[in-house]
C-alpha positions as CSV (number, residue, x, y, z in Angstrom):
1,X,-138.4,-79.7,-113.9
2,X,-139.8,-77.1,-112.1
3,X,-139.6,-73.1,-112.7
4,X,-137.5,-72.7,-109.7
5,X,-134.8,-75.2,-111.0
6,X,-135.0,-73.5,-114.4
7,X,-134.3,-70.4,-112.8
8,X,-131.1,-72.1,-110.9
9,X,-130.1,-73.6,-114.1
10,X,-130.1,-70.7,-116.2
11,X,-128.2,-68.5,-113.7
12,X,-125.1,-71.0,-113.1
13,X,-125.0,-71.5,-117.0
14,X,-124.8,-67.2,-116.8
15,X,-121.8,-67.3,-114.0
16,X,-119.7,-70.0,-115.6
17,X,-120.2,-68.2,-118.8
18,X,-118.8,-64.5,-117.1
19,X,-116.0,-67.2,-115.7
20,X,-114.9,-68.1,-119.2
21,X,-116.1,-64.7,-121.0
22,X,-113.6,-63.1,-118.1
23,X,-110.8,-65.2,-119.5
24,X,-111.2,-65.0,-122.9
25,X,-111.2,-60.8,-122.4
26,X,-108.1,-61.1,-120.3
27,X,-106.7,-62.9,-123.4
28,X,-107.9,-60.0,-125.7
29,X,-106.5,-57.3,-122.9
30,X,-103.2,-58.7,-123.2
31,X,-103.1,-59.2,-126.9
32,X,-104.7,-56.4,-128.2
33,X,-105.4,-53.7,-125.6
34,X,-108.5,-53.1,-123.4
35,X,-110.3,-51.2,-125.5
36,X,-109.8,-53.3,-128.7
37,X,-110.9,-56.1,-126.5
38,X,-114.1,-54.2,-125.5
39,X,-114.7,-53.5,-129.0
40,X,-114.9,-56.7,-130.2
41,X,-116.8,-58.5,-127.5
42,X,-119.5,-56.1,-127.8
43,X,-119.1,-56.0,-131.5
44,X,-119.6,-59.7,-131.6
45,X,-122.5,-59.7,-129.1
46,X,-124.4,-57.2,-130.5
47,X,-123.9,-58.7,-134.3
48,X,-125.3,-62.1,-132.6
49,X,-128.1,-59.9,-131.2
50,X,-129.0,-58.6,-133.8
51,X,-129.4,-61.5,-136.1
52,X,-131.7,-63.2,-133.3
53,X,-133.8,-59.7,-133.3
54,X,-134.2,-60.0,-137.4
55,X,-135.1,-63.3,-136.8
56,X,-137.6,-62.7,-133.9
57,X,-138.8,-59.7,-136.2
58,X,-137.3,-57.4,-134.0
59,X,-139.1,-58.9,-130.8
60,X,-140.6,-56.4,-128.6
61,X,-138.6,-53.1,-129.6
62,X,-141.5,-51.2,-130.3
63,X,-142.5,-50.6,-126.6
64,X,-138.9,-48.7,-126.1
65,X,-140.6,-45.4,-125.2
66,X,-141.9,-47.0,-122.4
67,X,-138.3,-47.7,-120.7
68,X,-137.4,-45.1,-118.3
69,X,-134.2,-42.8,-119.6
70,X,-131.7,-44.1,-116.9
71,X,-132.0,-47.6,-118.4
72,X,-131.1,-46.8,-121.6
73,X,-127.4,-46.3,-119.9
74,X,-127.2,-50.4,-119.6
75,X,-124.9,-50.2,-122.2
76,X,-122.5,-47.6,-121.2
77,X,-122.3,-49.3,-118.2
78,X,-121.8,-52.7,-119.3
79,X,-118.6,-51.5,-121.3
80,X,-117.7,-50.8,-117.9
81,X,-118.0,-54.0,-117.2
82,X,-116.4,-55.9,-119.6
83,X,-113.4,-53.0,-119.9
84,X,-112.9,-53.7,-116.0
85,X,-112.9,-57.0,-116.4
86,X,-110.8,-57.6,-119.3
87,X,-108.8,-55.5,-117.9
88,X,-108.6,-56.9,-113.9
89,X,-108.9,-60.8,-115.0
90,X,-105.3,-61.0,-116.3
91,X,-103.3,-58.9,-113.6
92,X,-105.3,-59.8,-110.5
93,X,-106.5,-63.4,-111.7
94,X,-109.9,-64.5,-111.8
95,X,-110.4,-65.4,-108.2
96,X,-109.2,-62.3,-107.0
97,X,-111.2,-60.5,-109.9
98,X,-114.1,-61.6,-109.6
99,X,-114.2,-61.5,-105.6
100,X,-113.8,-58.1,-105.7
101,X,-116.6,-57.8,-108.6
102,X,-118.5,-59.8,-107.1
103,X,-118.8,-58.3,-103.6
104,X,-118.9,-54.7,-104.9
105,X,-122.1,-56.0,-106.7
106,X,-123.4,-57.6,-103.2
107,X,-122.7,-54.0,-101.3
108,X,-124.4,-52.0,-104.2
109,X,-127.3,-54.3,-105.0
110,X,-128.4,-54.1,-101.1
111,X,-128.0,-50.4,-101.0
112,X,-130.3,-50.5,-104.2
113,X,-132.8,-53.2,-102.4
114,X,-132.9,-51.2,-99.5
115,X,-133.6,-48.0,-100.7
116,X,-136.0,-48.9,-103.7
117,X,-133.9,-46.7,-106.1
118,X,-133.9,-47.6,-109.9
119,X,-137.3,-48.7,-109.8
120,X,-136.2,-51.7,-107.6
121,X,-138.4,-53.2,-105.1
122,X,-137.7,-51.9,-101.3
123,X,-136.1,-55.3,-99.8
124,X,-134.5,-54.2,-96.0
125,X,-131.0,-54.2,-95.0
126,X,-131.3,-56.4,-91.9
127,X,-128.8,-57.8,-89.8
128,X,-128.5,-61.2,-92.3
129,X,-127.8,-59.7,-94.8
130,X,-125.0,-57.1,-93.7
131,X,-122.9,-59.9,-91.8
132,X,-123.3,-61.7,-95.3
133,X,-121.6,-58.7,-96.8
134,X,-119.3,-58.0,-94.1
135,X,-118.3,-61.9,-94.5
136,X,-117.7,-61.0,-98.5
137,X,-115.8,-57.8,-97.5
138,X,-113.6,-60.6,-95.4
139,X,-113.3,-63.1,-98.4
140,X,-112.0,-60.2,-100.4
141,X,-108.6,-59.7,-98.0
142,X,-108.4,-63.4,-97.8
143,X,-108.0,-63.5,-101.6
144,X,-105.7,-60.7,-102.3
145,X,-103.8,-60.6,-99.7
């Protein structure tokens, strides 16, 4: 199997996982609370990470200082994530959920291509590739409305 498949492989395994992960934290939401549930899926995930660094003998942590600052804020942002979407999954659905997370990532992430920012590599905004994100912008009123 080539690297290319691989690479498709890995990232559909990665959405249906946020599919299910989005679910289970709407669960938590509703149970327990958003921020309880933010607690303990990044309590879980970073107990399982850190077991797989103590096996790896910590990996590659050594070469931190070589990160630039802003990336270091990976983590406040992803309790962003999950908070948003434990908190969006059960009171908009999933479909309509993850539209809107979705598209909101396709808008940013060519504003980031374009630009270069972030350390990112300078990738255009041509005309493909805005009627692709006006055609997401559409799919989000077709799915909340």
């Amino acid at each position: 199997m080539g690297s290319s498949a691989l690479l498709i492989i890995a990232t559909v395994i990665g959405g249906v996982t946020v599919a299910l992960q989005a679910q289970m934290m709407g669960l938590l939401d509703k149970t327990i609370g958003t921020l309880e549930g933010v607690f303990i899926t990044y309590a879980g995930g970073g107990l399982l990470i850190s077991l797989v660094l103590i096996l790896m003998r910590g990996g590659n942590l050594g070469a931190w200082q070589s990160v630039p600052w802003y990336a270091y804020s990976s983590g406040a942002l992803g309790l962003i994530i999950v908070g948003a979407i434990g908190y969006s999954a059960p009171r908009l659905g999933l479909v309509a959920t993850f539209t809107i997370i979705v598209s909101s990532q396709f808008v940013v992430a060519a504003l980031i291509d374009h630009f270069g920012v972030l350390g990112a590599t300078t990738r255009p905004l041509d005309l493909s590739r805005m009627l692709g994100i006006a055609l997401l912008l559409a799919g989000i009123w077709l799915t909340i409305r």
